[in-house]
TIDRENBA-419538 format. One line per 10 residues: their letters; for each residue x, y, z of C-alpha. Coordinates in Angstrom, 1 decimal, decimal comma. Layout:
# TIDRENBA-419538
a) X Y Z | ... $
This chain:
# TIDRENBA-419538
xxxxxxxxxx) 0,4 12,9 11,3 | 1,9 10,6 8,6 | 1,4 6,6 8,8 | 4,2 4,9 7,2 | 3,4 1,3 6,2 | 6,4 -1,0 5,6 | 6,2 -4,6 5,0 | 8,4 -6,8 7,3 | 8,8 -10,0 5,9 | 8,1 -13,3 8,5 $
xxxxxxxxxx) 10,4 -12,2 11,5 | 8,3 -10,9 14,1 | 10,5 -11,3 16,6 | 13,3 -9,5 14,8 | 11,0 -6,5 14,5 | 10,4 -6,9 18,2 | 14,4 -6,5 19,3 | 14,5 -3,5 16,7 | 11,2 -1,8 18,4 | 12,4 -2,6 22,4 $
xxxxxxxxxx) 16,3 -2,2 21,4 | 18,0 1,0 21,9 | 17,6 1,8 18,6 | 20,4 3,2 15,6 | 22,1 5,9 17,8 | 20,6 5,5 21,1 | 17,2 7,2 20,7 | 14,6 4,8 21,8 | 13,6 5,9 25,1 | 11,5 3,4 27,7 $
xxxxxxxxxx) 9,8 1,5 25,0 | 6,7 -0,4 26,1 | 3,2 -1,3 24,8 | 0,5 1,3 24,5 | -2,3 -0,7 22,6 | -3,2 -3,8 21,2 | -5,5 -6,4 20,4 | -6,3 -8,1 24,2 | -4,3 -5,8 26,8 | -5,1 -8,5 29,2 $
xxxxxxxxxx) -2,5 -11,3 29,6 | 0,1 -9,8 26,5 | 3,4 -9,6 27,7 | 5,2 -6,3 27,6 | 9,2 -6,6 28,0 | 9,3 -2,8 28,9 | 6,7 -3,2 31,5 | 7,5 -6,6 32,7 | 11,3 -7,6 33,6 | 10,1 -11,5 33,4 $
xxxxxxxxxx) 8,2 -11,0 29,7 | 10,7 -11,9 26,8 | 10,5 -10,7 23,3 | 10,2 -14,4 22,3 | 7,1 -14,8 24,4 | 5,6 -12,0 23,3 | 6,6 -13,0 19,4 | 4,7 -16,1 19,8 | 1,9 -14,9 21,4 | 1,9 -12,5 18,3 $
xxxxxxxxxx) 2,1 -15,5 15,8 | 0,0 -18,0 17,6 | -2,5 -17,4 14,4 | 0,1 -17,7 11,5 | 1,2 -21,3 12,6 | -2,6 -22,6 13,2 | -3,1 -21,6 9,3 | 0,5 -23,1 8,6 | -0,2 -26,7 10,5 | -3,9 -26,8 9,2 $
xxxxxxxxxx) -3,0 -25,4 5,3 | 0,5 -26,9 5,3 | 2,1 -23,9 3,3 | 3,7 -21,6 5,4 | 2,8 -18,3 5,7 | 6,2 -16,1 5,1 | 4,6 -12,2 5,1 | 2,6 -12,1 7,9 | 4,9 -9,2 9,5 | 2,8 -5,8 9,1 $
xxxxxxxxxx) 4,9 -2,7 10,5 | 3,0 0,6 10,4 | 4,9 3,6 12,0 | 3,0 7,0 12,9 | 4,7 9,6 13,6 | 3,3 13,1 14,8 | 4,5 16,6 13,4 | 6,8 18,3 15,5 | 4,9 21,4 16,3 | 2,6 19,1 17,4 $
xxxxxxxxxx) 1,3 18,9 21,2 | 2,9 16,0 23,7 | 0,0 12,6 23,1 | -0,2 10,8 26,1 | -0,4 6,9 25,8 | -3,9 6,7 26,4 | -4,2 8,9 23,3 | -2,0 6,9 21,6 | -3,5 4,0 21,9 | -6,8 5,9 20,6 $
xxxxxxxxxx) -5,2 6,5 17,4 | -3,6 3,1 17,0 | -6,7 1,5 17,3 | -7,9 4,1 14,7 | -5,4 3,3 12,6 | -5,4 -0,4 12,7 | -9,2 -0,2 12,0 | -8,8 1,5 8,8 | -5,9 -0,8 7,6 | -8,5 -4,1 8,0 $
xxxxxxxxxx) -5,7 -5,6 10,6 | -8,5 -5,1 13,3 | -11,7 -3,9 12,2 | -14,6 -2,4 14,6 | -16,6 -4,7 16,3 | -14,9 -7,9 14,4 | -13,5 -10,2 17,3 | -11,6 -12,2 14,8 | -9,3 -9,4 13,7 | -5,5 -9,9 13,5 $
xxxxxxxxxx) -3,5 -10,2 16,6 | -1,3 -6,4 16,9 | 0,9 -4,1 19,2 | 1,6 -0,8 19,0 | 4,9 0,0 21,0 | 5,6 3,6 22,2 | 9,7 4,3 22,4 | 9,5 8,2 21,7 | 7,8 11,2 22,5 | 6,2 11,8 19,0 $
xxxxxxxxxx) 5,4 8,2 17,6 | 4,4 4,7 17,9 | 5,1 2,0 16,3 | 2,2 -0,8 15,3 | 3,0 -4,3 14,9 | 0,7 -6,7 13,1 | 0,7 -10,5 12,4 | -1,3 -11,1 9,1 | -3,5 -13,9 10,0 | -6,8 -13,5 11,3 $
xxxxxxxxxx) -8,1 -15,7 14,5 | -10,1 -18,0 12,0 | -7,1 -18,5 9,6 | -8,3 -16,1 6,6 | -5,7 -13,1 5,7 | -7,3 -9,7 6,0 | -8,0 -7,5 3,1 | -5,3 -5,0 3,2 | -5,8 -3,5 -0,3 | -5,8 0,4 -0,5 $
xxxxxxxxxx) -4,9 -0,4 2,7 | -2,5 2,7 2,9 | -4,9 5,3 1,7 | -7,7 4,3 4,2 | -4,8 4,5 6,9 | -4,2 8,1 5,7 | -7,6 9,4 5,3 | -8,2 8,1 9,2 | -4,9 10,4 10,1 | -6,7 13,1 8,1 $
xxxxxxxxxx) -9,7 12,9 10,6 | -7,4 12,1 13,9 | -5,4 15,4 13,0 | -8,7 17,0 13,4 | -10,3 15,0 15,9 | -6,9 15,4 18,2 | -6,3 19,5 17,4 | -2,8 18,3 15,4 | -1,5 19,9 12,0 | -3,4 19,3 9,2 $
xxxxxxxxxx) -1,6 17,6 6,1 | -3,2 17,0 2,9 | -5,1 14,1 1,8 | -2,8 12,0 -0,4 | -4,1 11,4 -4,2 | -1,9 8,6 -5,1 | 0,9 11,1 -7,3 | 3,7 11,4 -4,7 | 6,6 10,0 -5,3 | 7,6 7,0 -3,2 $
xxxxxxxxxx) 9,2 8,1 0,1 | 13,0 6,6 1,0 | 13,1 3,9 3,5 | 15,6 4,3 6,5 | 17,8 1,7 4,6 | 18,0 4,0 1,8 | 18,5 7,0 3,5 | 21,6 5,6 6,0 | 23,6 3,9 2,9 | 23,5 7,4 1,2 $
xxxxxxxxxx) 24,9 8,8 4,1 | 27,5 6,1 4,9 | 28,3 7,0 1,1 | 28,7 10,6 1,0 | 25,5 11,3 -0,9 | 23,1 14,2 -0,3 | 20,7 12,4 -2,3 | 19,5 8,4 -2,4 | 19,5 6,7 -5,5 | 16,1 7,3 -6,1 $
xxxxxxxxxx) 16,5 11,0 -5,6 | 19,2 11,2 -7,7 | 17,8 8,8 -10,8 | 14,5 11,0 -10,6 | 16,4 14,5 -11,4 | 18,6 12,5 -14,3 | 15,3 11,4 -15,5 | 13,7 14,3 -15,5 | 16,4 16,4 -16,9 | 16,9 14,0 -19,9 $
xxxxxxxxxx) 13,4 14,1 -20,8 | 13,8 17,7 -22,9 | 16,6 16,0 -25,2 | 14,9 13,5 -26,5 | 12,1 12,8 -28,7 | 11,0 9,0 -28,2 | 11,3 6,4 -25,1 | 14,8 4,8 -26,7 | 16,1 8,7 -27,5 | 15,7 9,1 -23,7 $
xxxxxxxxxx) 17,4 5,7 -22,4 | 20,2 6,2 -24,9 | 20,9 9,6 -23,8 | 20,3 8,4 -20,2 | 23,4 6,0 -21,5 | 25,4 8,3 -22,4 | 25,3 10,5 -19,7 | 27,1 7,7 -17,5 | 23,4 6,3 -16,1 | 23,3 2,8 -16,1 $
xxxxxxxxxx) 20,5 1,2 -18,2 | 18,4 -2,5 -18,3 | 16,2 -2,2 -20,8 | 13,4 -5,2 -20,9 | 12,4 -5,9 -24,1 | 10,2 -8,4 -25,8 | 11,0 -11,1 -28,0 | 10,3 -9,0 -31,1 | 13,5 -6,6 -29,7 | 10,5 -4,2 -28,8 $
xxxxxxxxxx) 11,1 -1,6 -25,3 | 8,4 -3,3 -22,9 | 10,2 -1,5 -19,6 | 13,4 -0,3 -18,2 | 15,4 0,2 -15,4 | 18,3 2,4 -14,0 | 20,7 2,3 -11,5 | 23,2 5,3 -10,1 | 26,8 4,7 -10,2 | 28,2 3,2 -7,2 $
xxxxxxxxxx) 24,6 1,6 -6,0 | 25,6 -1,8 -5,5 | 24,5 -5,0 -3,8 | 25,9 -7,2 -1,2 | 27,3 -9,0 -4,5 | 29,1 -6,1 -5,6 | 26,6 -5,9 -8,6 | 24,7 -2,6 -9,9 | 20,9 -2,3 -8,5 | 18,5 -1,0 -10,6 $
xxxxxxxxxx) 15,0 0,4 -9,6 | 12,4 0,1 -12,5 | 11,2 3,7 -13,5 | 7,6 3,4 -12,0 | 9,4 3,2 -8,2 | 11,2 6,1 -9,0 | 8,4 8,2 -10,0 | 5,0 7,7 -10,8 | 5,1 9,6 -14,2 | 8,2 8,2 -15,4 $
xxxxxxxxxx) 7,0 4,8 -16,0 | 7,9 3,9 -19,8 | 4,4 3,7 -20,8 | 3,6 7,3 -19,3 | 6,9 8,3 -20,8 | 5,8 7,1 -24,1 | 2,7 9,4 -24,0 | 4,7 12,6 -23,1 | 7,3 12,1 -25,8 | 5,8 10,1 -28,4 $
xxxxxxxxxx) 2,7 12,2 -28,6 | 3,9 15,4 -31,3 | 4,0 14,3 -35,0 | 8,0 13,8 -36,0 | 10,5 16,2 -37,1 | 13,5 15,9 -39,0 | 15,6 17,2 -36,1 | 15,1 19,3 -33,3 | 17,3 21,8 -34,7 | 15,9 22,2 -37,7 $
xxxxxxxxxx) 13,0 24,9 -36,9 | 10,8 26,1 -39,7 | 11,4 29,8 -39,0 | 14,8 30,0 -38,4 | 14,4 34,3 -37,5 | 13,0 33,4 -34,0 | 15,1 32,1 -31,2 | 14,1 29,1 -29,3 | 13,8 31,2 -26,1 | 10,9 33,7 -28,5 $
xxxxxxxxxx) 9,1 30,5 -29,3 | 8,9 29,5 -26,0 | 7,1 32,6 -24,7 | 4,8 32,5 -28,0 | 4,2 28,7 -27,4 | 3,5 30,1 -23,5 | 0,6 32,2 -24,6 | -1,4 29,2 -25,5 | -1,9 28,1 -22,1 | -5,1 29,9 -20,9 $
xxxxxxxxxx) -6,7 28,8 -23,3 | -6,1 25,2 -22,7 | -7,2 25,5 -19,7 | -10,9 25,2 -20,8 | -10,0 21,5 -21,3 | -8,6 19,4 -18,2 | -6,8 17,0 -20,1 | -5,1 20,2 -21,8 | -4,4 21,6 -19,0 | -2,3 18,9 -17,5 $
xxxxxxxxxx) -0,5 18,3 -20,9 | 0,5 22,0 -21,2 | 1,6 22,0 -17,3 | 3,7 19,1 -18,3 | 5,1 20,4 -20,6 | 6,0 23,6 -18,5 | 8,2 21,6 -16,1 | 10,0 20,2 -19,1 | 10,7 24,2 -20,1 | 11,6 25,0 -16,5 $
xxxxxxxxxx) 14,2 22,5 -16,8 | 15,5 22,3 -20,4 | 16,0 26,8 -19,4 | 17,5 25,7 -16,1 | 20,6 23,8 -18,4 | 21,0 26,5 -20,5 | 21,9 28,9 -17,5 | 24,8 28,8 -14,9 | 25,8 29,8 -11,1 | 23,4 31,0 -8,8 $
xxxxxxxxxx) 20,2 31,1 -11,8 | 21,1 28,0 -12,4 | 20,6 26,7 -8,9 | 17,2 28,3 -8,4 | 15,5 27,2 -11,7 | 17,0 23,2 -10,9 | 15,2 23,7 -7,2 | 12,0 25,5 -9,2 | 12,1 22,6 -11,3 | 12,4 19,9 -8,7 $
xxxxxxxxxx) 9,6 21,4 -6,8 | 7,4 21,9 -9,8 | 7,8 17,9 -10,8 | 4,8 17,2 -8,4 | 2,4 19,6 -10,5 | 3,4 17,7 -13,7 | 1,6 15,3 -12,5 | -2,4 14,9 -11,1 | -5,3 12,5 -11,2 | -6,5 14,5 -14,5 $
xxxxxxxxxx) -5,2 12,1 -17,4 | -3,3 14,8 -19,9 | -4,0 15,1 -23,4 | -0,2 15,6 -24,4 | -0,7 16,1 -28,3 | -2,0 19,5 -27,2 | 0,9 20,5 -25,5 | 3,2 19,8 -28,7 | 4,3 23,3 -29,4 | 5,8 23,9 -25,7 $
xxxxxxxxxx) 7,2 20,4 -25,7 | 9,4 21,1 -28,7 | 9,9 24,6 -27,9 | 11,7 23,4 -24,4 | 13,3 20,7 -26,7 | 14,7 23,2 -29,0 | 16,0 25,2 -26,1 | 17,7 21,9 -24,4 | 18,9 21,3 -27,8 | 20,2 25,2 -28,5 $
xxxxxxxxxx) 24,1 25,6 -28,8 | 24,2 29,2 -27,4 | 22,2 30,6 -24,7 | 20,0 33,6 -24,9 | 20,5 37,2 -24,5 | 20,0 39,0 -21,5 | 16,4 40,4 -22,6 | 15,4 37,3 -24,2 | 15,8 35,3 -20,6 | 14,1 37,7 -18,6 $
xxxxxxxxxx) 11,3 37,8 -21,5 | 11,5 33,9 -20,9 | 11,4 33,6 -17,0 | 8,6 36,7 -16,6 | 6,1 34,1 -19,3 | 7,3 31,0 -17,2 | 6,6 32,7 -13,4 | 3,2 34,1 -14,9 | 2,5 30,5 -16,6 | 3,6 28,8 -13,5 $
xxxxxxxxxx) 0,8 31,1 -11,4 | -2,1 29,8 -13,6 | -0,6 26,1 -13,4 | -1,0 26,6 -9,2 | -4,6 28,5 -9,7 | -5,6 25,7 -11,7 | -4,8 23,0 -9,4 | -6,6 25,1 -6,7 | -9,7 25,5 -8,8 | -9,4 21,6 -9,1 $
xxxxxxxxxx) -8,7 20,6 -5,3 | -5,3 19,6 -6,1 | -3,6 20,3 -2,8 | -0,6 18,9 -3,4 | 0,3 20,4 -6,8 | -1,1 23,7 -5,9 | 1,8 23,6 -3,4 | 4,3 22,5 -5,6 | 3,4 24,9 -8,2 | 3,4 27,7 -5,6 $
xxxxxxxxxx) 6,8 26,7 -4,4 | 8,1 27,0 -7,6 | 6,9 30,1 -8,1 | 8,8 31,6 -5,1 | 12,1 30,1 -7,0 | 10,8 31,3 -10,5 | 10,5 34,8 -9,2 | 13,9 35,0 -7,4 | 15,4 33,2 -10,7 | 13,5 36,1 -12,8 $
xxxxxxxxxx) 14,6 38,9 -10,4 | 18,4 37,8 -10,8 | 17,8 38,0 -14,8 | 16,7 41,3 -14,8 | 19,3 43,4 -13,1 | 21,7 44,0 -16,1 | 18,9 44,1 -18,2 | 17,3 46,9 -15,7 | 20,5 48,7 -15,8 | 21,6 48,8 -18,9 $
xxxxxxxxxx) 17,6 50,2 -20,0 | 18,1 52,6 -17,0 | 21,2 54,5 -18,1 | 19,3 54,7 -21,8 | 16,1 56,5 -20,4 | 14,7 59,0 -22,8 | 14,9 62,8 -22,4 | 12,5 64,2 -19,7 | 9,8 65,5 -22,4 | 9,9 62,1 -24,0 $
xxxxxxxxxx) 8,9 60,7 -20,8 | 6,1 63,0 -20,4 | 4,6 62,1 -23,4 | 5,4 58,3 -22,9 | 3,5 58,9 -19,3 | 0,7 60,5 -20,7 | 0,6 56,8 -23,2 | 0,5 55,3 -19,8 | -2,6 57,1 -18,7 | -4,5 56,4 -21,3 $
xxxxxxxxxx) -3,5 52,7 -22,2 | -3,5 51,7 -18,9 | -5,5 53,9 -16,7 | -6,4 51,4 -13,7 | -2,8 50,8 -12,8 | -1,1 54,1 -14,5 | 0,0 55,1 -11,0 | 1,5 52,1 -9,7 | 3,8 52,0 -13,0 | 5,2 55,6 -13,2 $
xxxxxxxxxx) 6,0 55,2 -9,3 | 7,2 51,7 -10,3 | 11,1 51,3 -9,6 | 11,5 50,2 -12,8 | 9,4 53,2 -14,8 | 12,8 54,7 -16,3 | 13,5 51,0 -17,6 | 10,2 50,6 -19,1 | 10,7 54,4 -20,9 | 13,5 53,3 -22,3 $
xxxxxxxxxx) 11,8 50,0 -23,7 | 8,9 52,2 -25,1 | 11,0 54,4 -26,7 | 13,0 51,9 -28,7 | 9,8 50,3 -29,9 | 9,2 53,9 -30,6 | 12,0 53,8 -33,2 | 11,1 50,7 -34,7 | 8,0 51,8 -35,8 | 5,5 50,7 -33,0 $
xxxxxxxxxx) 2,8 53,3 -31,4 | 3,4 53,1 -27,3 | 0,4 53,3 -26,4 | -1,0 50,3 -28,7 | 1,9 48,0 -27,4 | 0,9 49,0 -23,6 | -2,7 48,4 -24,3 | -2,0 44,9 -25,7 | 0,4 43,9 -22,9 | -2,0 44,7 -20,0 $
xxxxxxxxxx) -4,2 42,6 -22,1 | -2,2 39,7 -22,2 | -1,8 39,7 -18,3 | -3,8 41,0 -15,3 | -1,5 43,7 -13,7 | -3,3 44,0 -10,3 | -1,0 40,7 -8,7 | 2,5 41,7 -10,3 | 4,7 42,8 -8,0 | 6,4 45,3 -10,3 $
xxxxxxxxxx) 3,7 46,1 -13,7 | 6,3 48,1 -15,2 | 8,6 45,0 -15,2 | 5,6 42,7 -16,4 | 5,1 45,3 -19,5 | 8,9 45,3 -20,0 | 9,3 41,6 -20,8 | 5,8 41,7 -22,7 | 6,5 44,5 -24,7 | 10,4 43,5 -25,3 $
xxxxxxxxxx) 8,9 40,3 -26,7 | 6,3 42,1 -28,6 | 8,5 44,8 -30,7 | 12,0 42,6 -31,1 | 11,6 43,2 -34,5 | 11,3 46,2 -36,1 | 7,4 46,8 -36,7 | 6,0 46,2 -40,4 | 5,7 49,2 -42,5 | 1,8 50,3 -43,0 $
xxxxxxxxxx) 2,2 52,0 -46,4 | 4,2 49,1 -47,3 | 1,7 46,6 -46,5 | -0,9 48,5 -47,7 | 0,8 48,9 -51,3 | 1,5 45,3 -51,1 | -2,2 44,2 -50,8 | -3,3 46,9 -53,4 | -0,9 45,8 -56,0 | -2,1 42,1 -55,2 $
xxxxxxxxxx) -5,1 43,0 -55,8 | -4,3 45,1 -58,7 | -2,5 42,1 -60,6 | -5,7 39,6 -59,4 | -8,1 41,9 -61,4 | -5,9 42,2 -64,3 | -5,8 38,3 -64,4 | -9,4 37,8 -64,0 | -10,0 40,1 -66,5 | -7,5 38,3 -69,0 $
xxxxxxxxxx) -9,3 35,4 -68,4 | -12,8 36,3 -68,9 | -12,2 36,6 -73,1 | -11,0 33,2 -73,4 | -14,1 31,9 -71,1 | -16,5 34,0 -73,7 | -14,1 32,9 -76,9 | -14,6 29,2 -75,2 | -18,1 29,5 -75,0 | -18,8 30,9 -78,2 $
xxxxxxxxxx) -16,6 28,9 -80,3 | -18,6 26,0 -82,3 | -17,9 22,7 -81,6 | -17,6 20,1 -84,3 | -20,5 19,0 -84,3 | -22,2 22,1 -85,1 | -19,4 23,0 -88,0 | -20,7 20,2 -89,2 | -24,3 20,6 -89,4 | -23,8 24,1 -90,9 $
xx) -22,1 22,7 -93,7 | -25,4 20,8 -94,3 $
């Protein structure tokens, strides 16, 4: 059951005519009153061919012009419109369980409370089969306004106990992170324009996918600029960014002039202080591009910069930073792709934007080395290589799981959903990567003793889950893998025996497509030569005696040489 609370301004009788008209497209159906606060005497218009709206609007606002004759300032909010709606699945209320609820309701808002005879005058009209519609005058019987503060999250948390109470479906209790939903004004001019999206909808994804290219609040609103979004920057008198606003092409006013919506009413993590935090938090670079080792791709710093987040997860405030951060990867990998991967990865992204964001307050210096590893690849002229996006997508879908096992562990409803929806995408997204890169590996596959012995690595490495992997469909791909790490100098069965350590294997779907993208990662470059190394550090060492040894004569010659003082008394 969701309660929808919209102010309505002073004109209670306008409401009325919407409520007891036929509606938009014909879909109110016998409206008339359910509940209110003095059934006796209140006229109904759909009850009642001789009550008017405009008798039953004054009866409403009876209070409001006692406290405007007696204060002589003239109340002009006092409309309070709350509608509740039930789910669909949901079972047919009748009205005398309707009006149940709306008294519920209207008790948890303050507009009436429970056993206070001096509440504010209200109506709730039924003109559907699934919801009501409550009407409230903001003025209490002894002229004092009612404390509506928080108003809207005691009216959800009493829909939390009437879904129970009433055998309805269960939503989640809100936490104050969702973004804010589109009015019916919003929602019918972006369909008399064409849109599939309202301009809130449409600001939030530009938002969010300008957020990987830049490095500081004015980076963002100038690229924001540039990408043909339409800026207001409010600044101070010192020419410093105290706030900003945006508007989508084409979004104009009765005037014909561009609307804007600030960045906190498009989403509540892209106000420009909150913004600030996320991208002002790293210490500077001299430009993205500029990486300090230039023989890893953005794409192998990514998964590397992946790898960190378990261990965040110790700390909250961590946590949230580095799940942060992973939306801003999801996306900033999402532009670098096209067609049908592109289109999953933009929906995972869209759907993970509510997991960015919790009541834990994120710590988002932590999260530095992700942040600029999805700024490098939003940043990266050419995209990756098949092997290096798969390796890419299998670290995101496995991060993305212990961003949603997080949340859960933390009673975070809401982003445990989001991150879980994501996943779904992620994993589609991942699957589509994989097939050339399955392919090609499959038509490689090593010779049939080869795999024997590669099998017999799989036994021992990974015993638990050894079965599940040569049976795997993608066993010949993994030979394959193993076999050119072979050739490069790796040992099989030390490279499976640090991969399975890296990730629990029991969830995958397919462990011999986990190891592939682990172990691809792992042995991309050819593996370092033992005697090499081990020549290196003895010859290190060699020449560090040899120096110490050269030394230690001039530190005896130093100490035994006399200084002039003792020449000196010699010579006496």
């Amino acid at each position: 059951m969701i309660a929808a609370i919209k102010p309505s301004g002073s004109r209670t009788r306008g409401l009325l005519a919407y409520l007891y008209g036929p509606g938009r497209h014909d879909e109110h159906i016998d409206p008339h009153i359910v509940a209110g606060f003095a059934m006796l005497g209140m006229p109904d218009p759909g009850r009642d061919e001789h009550a008017t709206l405009t008798q039953l609007a004054h009866h409403l606002d009876e209070p409001v012009r006692l406290r405007n004759s007696e204060f002589g300032k003239t109340v002009t909010d006092h409309v309070w419109h709350c509608a509740v709606r039930a789910a669909p699945e949901d079972r047919h209320l009748s009205d005398t369980e309707w009006d149940e609820i709306a008294q519920r309701i209207v008790q948890a808002a303050g507009i009436a409370p429970a056993e206070d005879d001096l509440g504010c005058r209200w109506i709730a009209v039924r003109h559907a089969d699934d919801h009501v519609h409550i009407l409230a005058t903001t003025v209490r019987e002894d002229g004092r306004r009612p404390k509506l503060h928080d108003s809207g999250l005691r009216v959800g948390d009493a829909c939390r106990q009437i879904e129970k109470d009433y055998g309805l479906r269960q939503l989640k209790k809100g936490d104050r992170t969702a973004a804010r939903r589109p009015t019916q004004t919003e929602m019918h001019k972006a369909d008399r324009l064409g849109w599939a999206q309202t301009s809130q909808q449409w600001l939030q994804e530009r938002v969010r996918a300008a957020i990987p290219h830049a490095s500081s609040a004015e980076e963002l609103l100038s690229y924001l600029e540039a990408d043909g979004v339409p800026i207001r920057p409010r600044r101070g008198p010192s020419g410093d960014l105290l706030g900003y606003a945006a508007g989508r092409p084409g979004d104009l006013n009765e005037d014909g002039k561009q609307i804007f919506h600030p960045g906190g009413k498009i989403a509540p993590d892209l106000t420009l202080p909150k913004l600030r935090a996320r991208l002002e938090s790293g210490t500077p670079e001299e430009h993205p591009t500029a990486r300090r080792d230039r023989s890893t791709t953005p794409w192998h710093q990514a998964v590397d910069a992946l790898t960190a987040l378990p261990d965040a997860l110790t700390d909250d405030g961590h946590a949230q930073a580095h799940i942060a951060a992973l939306g801003e990867l999801i996306e900033a990998t999402a532009q670098q792709t096209s067609g049908q991967l592109r289109s999953e990865l933009r929906t995972a992204a869209a759907a993970f934007a509510r997991a960015q964001r919790s009541q834990v307050r994120a710590e988002h210096r932590a999260a530095t080395a992700l942040r600029t590893a999805a700024r490098d690849i939003a940043h990266s002229a050419t995209g990756p290589d098949g092997s290096a996006l798969a390796s890419l997508l299998a670290a995101i879908v496995w991060a993305s799981i212990i961003a949603a096992r997080w949340h859960e562990a933390k009673n975070h409803a809401h982003q445990t959903d989001a991150a879980r929806q994501a996943v779904q995408h992620l994993q589609t997204a991942t699957d589509q990567a994989l097939v050339p890169v399955l392919d090609d590996l499959t038509t490689r596959q090593p010779r049939d003793h080869e795999r024997r012995a590669l099998t017999h690595d799989i036994r021992t490495a990974v015993p638990d889950h050894a079965e599940r992997i040569v049976t795997d469909p993608a066993w010949p791909a993994l030979a394959t893998v193993l076999a050119d790490a072979e050739a490069r100098g790796y040992r099989p069965h030390q490279l499976l025996k640090e991969a399975a350590a890296q990730r629990e294997l029991t969830t995958a779907r397919s462990p011999a497509r986990v190891l592939i993208s682990r172990i691809q990662h792992t042995s991309r470059n050819p593996a370092p030569n033992r005697r090499a190394e081990a020549a290196r550090r003895r010859s290190t060492m060699t020449f560090s005696a040899t120096a110490h040894q050269a030394q230690a004569p001039q530190r005896t010659a130093a100490n035994t040489t006399p200084t002039t003082e003792q020449r000196s008394r010699r010579r006496r």
